[in-house]
N, CA, C and O atoms as a DFTB+ gen file, in Angstrom:
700 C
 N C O
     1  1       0.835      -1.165       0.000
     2  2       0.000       0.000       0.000
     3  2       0.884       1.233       0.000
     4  3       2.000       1.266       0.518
     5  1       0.012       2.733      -0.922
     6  2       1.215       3.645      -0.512
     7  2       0.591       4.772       0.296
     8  3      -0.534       5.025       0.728
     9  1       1.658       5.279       0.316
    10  2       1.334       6.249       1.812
    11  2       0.642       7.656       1.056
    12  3       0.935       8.257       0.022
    13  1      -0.495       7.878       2.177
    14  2      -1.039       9.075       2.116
    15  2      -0.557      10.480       1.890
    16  3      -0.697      11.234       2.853
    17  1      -0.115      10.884       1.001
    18  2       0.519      11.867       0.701
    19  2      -0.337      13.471       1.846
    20  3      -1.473      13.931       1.728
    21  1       0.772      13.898       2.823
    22  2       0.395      14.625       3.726
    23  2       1.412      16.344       3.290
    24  3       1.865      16.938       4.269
    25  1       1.580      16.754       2.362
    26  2       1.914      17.856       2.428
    27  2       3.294      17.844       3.064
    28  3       3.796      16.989       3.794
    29  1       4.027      19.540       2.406
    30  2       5.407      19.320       2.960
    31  2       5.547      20.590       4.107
    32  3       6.549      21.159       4.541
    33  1       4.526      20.719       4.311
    34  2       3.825      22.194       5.678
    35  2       4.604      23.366       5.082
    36  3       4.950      24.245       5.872
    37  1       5.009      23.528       3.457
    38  2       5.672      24.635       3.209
    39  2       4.205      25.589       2.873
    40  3       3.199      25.068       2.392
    41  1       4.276      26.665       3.128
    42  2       3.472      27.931       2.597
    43  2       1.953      27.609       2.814
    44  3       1.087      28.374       2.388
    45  1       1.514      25.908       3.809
    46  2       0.017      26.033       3.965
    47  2      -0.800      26.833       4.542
    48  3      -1.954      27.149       4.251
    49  1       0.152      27.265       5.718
    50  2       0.069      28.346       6.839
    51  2      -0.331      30.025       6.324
    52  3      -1.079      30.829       6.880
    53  1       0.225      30.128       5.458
    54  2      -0.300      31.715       4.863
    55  2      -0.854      31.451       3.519
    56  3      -0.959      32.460       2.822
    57  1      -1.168      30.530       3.079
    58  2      -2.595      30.805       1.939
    59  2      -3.732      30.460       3.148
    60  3      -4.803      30.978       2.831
    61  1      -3.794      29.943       4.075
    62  2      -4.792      29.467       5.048
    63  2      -5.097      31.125       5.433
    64  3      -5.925      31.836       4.864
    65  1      -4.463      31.406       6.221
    66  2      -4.256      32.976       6.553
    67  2      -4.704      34.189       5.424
    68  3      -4.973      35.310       5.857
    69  1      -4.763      33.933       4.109
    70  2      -4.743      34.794       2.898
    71  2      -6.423      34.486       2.693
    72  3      -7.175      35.375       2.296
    73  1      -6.840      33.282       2.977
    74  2      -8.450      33.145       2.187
    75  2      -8.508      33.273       3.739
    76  3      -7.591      34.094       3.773
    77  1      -8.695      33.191       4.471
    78  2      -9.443      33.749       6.167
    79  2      -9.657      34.992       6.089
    80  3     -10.744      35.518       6.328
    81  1      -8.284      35.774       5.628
    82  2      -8.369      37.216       5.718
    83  2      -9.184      37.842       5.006
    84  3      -9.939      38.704       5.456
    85  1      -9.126      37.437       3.633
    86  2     -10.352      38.106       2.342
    87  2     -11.518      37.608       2.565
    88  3     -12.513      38.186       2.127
    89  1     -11.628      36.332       3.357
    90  2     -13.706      36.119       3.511
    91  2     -14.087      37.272       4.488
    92  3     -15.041      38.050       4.523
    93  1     -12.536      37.018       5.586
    94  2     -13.418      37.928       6.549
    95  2     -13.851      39.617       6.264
    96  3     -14.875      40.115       6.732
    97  1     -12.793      40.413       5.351
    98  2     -12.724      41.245       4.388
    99  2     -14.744      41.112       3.986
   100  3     -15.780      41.546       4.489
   101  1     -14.453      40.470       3.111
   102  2     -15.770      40.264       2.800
   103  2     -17.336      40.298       3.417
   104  3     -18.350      40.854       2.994
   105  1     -17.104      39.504       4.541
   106  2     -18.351      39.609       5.425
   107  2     -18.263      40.733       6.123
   108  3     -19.283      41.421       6.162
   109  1     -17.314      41.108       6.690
   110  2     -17.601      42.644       6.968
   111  2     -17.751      43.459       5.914
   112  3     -18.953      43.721       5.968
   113  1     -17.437      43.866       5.255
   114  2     -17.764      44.563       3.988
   115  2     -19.503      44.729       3.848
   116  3     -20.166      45.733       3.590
   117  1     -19.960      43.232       4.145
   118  2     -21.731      43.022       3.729
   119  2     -22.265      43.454       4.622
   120  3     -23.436      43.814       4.503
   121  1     -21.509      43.579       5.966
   122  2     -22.176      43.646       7.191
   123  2     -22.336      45.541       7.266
   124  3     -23.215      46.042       7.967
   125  1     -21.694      46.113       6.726
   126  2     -21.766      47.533       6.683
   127  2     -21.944      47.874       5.833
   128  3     -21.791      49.086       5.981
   129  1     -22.280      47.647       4.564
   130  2     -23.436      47.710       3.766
   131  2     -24.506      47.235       3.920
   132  3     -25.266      48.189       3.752
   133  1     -25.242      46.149       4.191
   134  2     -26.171      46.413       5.007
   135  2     -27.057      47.117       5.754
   136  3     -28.267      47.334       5.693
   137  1     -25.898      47.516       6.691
   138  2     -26.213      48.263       8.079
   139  2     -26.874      49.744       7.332
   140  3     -27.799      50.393       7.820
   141  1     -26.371      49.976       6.439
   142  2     -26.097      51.105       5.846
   143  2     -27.215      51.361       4.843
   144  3     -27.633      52.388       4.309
   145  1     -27.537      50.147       4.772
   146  2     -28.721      50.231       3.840
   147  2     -30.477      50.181       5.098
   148  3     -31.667      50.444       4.925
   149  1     -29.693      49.731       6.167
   150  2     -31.025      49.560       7.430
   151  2     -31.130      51.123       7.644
   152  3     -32.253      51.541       7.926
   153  1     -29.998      52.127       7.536
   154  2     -29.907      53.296       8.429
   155  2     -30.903      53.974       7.289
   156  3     -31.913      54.544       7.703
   157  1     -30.579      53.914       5.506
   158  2     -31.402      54.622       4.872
   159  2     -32.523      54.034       4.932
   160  3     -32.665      54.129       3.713
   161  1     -33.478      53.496       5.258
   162  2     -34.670      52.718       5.131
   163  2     -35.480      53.346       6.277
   164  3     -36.552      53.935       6.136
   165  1     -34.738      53.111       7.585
   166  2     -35.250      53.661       8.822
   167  2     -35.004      55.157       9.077
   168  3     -35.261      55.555      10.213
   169  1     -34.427      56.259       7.952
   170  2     -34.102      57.718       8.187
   171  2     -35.255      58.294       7.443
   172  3     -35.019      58.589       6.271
   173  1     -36.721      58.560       7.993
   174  2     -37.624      59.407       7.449
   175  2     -37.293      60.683       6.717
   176  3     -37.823      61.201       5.734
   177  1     -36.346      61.019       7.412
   178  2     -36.138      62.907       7.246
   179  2     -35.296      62.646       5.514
   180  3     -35.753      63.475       4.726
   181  1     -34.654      62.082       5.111
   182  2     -34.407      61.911       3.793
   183  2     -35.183      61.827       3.204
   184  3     -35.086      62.663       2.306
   185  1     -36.238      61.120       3.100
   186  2     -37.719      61.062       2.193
   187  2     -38.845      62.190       2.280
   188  3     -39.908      62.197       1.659
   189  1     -38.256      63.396       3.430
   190  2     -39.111      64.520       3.702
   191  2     -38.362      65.881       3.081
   192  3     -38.872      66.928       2.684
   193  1     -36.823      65.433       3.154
   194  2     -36.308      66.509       2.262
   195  2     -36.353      66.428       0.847
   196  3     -35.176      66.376       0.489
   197  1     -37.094      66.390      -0.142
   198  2     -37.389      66.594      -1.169
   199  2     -36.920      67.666      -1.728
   200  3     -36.342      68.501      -1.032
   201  1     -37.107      67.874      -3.330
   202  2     -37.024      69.403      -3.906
   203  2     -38.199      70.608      -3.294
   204  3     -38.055      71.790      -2.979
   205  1     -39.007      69.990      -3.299
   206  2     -40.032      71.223      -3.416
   207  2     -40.086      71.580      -1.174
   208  3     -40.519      72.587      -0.614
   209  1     -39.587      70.543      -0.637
   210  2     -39.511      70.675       0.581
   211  2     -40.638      70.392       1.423
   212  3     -40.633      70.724       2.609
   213  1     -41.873      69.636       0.734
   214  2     -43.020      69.536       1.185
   215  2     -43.061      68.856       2.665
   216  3     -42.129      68.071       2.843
   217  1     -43.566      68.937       3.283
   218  2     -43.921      67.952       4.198
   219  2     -44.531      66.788       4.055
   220  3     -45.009      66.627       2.932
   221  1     -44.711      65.746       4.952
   222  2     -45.816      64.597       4.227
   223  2     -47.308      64.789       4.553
   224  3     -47.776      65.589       5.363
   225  1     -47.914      63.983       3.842
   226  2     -49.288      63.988       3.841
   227  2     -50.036      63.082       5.185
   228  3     -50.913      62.306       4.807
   229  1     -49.926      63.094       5.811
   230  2     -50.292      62.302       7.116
   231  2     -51.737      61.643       7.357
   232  3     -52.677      62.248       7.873
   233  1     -51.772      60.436       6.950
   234  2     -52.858      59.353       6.694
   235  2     -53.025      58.961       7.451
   236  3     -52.002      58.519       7.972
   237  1     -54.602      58.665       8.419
   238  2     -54.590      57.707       9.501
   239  2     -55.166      56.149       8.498
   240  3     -55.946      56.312       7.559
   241  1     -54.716      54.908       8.827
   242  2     -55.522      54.017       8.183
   243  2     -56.292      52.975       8.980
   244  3     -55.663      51.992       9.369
   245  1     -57.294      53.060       9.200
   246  2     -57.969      52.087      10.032
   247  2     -58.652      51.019       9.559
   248  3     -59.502      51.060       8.670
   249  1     -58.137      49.683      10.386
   250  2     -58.330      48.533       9.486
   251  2     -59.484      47.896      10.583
   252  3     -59.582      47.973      11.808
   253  1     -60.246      47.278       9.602
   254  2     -61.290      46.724      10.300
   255  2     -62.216      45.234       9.843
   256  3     -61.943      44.951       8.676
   257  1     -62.900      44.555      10.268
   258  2     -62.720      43.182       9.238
   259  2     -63.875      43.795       8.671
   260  3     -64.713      44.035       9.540
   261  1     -64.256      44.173       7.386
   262  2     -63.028      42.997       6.267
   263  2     -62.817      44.545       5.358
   264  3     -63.233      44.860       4.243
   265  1     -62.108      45.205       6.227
   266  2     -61.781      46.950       4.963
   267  2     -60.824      47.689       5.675
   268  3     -60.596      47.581       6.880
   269  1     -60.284      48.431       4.893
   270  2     -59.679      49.695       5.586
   271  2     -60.422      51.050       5.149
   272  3     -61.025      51.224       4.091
   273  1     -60.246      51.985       6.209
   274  2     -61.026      53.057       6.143
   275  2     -59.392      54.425       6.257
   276  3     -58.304      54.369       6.830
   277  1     -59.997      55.363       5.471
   278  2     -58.543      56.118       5.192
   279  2     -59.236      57.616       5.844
   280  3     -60.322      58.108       5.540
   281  1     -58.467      58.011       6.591
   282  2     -58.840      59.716       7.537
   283  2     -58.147      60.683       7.054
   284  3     -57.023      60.579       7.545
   285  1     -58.187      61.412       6.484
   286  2     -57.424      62.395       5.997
   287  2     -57.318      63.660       7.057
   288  3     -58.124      63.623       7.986
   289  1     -56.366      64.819       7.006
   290  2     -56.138      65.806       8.118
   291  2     -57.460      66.460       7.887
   292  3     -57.901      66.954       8.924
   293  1     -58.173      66.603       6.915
   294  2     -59.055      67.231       7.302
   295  2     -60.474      67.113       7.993
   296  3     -61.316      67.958       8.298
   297  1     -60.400      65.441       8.150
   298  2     -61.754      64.874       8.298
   299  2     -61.990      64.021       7.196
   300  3     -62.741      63.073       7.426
   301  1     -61.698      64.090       6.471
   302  2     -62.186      63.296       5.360
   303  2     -62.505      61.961       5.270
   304  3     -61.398      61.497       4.999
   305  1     -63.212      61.082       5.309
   306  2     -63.184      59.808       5.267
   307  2     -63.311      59.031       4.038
   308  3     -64.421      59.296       3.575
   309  1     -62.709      58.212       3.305
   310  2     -63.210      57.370       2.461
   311  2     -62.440      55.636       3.002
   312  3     -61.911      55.136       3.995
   313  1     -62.930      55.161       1.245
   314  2     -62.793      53.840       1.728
   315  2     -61.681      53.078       0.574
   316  3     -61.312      51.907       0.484
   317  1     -61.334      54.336      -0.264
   318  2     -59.914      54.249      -0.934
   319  2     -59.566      55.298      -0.927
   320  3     -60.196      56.343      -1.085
   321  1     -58.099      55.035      -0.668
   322  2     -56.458      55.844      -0.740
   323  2     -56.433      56.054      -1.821
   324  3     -56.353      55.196      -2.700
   325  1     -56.530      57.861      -2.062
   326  2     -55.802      58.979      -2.912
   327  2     -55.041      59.659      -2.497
   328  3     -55.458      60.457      -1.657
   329  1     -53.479      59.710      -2.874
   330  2     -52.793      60.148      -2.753
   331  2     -52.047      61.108      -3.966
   332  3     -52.385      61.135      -5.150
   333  1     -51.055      61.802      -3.399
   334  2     -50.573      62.744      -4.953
   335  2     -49.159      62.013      -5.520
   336  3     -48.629      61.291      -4.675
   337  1     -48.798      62.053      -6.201
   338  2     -47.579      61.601      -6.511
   339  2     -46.601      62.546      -6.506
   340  3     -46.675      63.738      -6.804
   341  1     -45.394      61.695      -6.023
   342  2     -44.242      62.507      -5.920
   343  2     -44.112      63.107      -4.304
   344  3     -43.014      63.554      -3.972
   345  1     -44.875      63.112      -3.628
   346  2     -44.988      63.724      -2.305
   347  2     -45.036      62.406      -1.434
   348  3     -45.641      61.345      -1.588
   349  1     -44.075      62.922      -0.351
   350  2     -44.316      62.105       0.811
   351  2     -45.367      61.599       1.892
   352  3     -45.788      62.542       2.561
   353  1     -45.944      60.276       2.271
   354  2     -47.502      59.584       2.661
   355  2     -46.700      59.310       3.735
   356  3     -45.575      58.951       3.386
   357  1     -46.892      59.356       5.034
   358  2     -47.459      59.240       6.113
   359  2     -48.077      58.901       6.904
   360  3     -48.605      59.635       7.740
   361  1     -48.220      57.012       6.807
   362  2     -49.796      56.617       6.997
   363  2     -49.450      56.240       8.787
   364  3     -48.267      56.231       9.129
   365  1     -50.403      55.984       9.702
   366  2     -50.651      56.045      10.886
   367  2     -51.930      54.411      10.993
   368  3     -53.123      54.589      10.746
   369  1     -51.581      53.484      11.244
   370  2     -52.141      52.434      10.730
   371  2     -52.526      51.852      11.947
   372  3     -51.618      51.532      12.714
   373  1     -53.989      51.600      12.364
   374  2     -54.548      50.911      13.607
   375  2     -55.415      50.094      12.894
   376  3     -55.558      49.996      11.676
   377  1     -56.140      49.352      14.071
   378  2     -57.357      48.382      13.821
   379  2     -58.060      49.070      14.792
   380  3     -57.678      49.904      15.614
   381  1     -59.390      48.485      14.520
   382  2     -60.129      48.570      15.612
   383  2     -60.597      46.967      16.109
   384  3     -60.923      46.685      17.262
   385  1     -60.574      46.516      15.568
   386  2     -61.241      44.668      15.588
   387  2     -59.743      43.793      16.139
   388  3     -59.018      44.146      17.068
   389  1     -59.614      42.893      15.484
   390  2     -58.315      41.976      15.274
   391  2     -56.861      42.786      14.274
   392  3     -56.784      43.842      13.645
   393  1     -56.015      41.815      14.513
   394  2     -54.826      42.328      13.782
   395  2     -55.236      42.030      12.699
   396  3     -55.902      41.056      12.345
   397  1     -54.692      43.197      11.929
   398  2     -54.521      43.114      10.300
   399  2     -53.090      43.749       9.373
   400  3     -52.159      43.550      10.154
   401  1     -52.762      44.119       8.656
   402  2     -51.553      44.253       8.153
   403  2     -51.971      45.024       6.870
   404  3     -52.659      44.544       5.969
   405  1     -51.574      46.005       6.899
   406  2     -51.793      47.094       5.876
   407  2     -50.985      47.026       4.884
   408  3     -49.861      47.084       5.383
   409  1     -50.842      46.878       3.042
   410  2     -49.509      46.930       2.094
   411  2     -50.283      46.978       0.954
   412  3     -51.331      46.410       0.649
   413  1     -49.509      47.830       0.335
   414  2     -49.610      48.020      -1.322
   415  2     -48.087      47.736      -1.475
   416  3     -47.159      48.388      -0.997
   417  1     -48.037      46.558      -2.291
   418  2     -46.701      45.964      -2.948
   419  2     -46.102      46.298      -3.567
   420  3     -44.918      45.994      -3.420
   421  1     -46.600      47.377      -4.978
   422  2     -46.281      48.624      -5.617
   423  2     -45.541      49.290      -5.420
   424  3     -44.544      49.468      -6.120
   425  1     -45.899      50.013      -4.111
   426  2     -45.167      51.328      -3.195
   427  2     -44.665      51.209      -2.298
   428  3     -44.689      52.108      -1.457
   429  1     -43.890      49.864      -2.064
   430  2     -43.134      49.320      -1.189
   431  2     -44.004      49.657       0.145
   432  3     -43.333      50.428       0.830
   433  1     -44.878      49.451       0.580
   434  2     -45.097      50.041       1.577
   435  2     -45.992      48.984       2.691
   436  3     -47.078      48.723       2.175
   437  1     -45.833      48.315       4.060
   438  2     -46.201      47.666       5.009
   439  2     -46.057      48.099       6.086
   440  3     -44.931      48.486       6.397
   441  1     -47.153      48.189       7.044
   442  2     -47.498      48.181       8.282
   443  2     -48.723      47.412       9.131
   444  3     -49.871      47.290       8.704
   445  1     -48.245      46.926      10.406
   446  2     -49.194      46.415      11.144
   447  2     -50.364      46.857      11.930
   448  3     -50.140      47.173      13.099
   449  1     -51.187      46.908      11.630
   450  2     -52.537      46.801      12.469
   451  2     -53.366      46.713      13.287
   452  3     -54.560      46.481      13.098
   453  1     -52.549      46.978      14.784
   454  2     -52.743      46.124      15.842
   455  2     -53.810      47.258      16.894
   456  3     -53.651      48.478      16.926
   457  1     -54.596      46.693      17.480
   458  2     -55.761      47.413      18.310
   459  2     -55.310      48.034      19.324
   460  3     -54.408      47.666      20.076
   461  1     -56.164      49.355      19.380
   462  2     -55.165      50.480      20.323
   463  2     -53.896      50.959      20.242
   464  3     -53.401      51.388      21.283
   465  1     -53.115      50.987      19.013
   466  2     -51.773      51.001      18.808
   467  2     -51.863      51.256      17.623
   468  3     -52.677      50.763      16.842
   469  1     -50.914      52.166      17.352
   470  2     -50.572      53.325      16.307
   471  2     -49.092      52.669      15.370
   472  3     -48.083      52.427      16.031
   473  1     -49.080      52.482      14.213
   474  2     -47.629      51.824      13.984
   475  2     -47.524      53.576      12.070
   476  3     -48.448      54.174      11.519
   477  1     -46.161      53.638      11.860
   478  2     -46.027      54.261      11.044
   479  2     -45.412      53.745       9.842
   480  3     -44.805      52.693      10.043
   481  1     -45.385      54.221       8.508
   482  2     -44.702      53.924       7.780
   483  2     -44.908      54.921       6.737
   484  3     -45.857      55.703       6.794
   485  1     -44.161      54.927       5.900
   486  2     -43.860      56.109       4.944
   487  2     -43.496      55.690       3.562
   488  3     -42.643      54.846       3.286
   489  1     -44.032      56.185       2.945
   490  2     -43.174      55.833       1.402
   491  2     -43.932      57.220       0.107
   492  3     -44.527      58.274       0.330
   493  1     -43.619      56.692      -0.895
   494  2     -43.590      57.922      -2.149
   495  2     -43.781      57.521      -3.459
   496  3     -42.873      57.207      -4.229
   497  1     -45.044      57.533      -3.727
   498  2     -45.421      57.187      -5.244
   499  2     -45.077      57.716      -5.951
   500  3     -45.317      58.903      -5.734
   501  1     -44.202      57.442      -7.466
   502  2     -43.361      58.068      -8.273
   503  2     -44.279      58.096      -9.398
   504  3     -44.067      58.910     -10.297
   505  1     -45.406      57.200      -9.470
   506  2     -46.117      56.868     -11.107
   507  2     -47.394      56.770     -10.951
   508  3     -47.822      55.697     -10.528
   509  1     -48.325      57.845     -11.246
   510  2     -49.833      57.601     -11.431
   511  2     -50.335      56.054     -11.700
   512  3     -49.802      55.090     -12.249
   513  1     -51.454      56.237     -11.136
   514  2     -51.920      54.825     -11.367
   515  2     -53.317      54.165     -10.374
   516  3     -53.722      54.763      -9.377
   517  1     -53.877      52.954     -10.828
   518  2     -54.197      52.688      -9.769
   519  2     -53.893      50.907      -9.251
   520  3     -54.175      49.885      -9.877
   521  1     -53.174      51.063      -7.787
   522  2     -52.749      49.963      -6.651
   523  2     -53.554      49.197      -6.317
   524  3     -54.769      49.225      -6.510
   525  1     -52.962      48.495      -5.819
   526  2     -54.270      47.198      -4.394
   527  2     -53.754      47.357      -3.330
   528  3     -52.531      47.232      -3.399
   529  1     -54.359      47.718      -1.758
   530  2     -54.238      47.569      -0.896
   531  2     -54.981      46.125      -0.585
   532  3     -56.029      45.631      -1.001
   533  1     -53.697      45.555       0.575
   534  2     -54.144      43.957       0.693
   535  2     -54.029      43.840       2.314
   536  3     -53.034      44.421       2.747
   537  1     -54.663      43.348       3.084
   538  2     -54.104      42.875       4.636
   539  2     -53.107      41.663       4.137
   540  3     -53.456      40.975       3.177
   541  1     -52.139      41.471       4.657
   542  2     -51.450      40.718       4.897
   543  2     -51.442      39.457       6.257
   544  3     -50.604      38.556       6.290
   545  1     -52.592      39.641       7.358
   546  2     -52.739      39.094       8.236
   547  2     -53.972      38.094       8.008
   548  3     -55.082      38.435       7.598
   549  1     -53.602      36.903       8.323
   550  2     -54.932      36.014       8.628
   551  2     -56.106      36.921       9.279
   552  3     -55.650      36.964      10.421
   553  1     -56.999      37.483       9.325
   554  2     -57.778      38.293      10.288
   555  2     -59.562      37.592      10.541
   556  3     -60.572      37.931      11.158
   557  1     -59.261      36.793       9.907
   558  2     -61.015      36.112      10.134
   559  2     -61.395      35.451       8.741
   560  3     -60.681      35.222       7.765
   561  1     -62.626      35.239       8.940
   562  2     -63.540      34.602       7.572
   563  2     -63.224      34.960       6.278
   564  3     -62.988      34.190       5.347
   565  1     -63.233      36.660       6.258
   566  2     -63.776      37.247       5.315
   567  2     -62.151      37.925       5.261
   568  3     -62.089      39.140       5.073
   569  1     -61.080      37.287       5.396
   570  2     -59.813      38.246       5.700
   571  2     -59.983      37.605       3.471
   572  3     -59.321      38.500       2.947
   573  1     -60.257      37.083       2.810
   574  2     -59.671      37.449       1.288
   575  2     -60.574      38.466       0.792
   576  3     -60.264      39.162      -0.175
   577  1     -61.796      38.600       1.467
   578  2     -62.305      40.022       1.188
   579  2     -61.538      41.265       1.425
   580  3     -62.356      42.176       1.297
   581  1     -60.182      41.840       1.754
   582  2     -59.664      42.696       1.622
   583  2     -58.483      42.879       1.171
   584  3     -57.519      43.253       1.839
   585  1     -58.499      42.562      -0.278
   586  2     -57.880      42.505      -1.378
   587  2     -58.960      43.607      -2.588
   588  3     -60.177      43.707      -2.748
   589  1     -58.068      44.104      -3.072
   590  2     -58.392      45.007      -4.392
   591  2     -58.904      46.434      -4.040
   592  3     -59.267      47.263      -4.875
   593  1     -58.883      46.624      -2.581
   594  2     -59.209      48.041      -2.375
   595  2     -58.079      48.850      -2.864
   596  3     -56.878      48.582      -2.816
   597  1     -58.649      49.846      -3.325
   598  2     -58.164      50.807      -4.472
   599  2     -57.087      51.832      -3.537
   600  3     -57.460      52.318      -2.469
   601  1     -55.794      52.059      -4.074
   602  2     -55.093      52.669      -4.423
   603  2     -54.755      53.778      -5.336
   604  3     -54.137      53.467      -6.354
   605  1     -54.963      54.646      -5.204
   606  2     -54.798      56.010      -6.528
   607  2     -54.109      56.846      -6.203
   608  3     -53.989      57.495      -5.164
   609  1     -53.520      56.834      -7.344
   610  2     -52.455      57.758      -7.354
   611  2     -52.538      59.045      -8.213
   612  3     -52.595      58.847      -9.427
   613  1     -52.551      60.060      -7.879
   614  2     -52.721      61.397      -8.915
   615  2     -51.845      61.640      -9.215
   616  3     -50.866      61.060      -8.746
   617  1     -51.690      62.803     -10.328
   618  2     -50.950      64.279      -9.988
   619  2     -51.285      65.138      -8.998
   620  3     -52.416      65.236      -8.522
   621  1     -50.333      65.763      -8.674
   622  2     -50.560      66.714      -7.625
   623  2     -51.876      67.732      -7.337
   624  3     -52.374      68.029      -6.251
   625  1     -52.298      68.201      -8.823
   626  2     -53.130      69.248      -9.189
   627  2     -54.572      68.675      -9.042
   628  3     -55.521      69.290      -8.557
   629  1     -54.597      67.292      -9.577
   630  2     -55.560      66.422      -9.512
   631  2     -56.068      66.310      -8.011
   632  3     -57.192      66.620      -7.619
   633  1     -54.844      65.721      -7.115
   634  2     -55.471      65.291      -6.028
   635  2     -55.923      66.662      -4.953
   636  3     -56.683      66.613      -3.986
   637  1     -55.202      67.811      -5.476
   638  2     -55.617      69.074      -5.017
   639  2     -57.115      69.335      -5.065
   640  3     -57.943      69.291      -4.155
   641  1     -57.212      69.529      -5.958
   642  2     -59.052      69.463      -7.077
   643  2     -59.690      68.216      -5.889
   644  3     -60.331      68.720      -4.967
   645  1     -59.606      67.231      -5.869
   646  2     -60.052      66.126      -5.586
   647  2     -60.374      66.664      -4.007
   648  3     -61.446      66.941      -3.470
   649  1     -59.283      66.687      -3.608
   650  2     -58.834      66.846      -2.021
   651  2     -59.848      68.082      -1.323
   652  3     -60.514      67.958      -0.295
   653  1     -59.736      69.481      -2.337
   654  2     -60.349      70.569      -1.874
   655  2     -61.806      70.298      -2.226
   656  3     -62.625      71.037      -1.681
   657  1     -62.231      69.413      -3.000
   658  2     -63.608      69.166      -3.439
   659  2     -64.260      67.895      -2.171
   660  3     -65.476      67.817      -1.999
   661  1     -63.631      67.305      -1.658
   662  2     -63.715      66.184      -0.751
   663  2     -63.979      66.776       0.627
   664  3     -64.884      66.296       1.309
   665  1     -63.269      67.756       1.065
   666  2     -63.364      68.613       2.047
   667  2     -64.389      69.120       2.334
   668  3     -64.751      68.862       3.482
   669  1     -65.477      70.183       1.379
   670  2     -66.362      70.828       1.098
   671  2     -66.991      69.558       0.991
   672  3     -67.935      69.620       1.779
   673  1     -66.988      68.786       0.617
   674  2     -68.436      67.341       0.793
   675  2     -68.525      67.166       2.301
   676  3     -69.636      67.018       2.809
   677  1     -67.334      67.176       3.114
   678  2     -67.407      66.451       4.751
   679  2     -67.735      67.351       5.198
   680  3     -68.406      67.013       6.173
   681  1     -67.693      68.797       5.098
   682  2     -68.341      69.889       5.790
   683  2     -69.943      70.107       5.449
   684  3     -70.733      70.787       6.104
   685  1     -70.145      69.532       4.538
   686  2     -71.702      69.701       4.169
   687  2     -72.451      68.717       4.669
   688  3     -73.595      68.986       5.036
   689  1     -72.016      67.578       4.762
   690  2     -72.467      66.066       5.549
   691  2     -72.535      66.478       6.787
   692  3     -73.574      66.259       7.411
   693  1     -71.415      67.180       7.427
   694  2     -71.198      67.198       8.930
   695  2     -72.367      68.141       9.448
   696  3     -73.001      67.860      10.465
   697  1     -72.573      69.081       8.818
   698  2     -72.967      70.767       8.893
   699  2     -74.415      70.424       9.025
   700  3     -75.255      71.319       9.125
């Protein structure tokens, strides 16, 4: 029989040392990119400094089985999200019933639902159109009944028109 050929221990020691050093190179490298990519995701105030400097539009969304209901600052109530494009949303997302899970997949955008409790999330429609808002939570019977509620997206001028015309409806209802 012949013998197991075992190396002559010349130079194993620093290529061992050479690929240790560059993985580890590497995983740190991912690990602060990453990180770096968690810090822009979780920094609101970047998505509020815009060109035009707007502030955001601040949405309450209240989820309930089997709908969400959308509050606007002025009172406004409906039962689909219009928003303007290009401007920063603001939504403020509760239940009143069971948990539910608020997302339009579109606009990158998810938050949870949870009763008595306020959760936030933010994002910025770049392209007219119209979305699906979906719960994402098991929430009961009728939880595939809240799928296809409408999403819209304007122009700015549009949802102005829309917005100032919506206003003057809740004051006349209320009044």
């Amino acid at each position: 029989m012949g013998e197991i050929p075992t190396g002559s221990g010349k130079g194993g020691g620093k290529k061992l040392f050479v690929s240790f050093t560059i993985s580890a190179v590497i995983v740190l490298g991912l690990i602060v990119y990453a990180y770096s990519l968690f810090l822009y995701v979780e920094d609101t105030n970047q998505l509020y400094e815009g060109d035009e400097g707007e502030d955001p539009l601040e949405i309450q969304v209240v989820a309930e089985q089997f709908r969400f209901t959308y509050v606007y600052p002025d009172g406004t109530t409906t039962e689909e999200l219009r928003i303007p494009k290009d401007r920063p949303i603001l939504v403020n997302v509760t239940s009143q019933d069971v948990m539910h899970n608020f997302g339009v997949r579109e606009l990158r955008v998810k938050a949870d639902a949870i009763p008595n409790q306020y959760n936030e999330a933010w994002f910025q429609a770049e392209e007219t159109g119209t979305y699906e808002a979906i719960c994402y939570e098991l929430c009961g019977v009728g939880h595939s009944n809240m799928r296809g509620e409408e999403v819209i997206v304007m122009e700015p001028q549009e949802f102005n028109d829309w917005y100032d015309s919506s206003g003057a409806e809740a004051a006349e209802v209320s009044g």
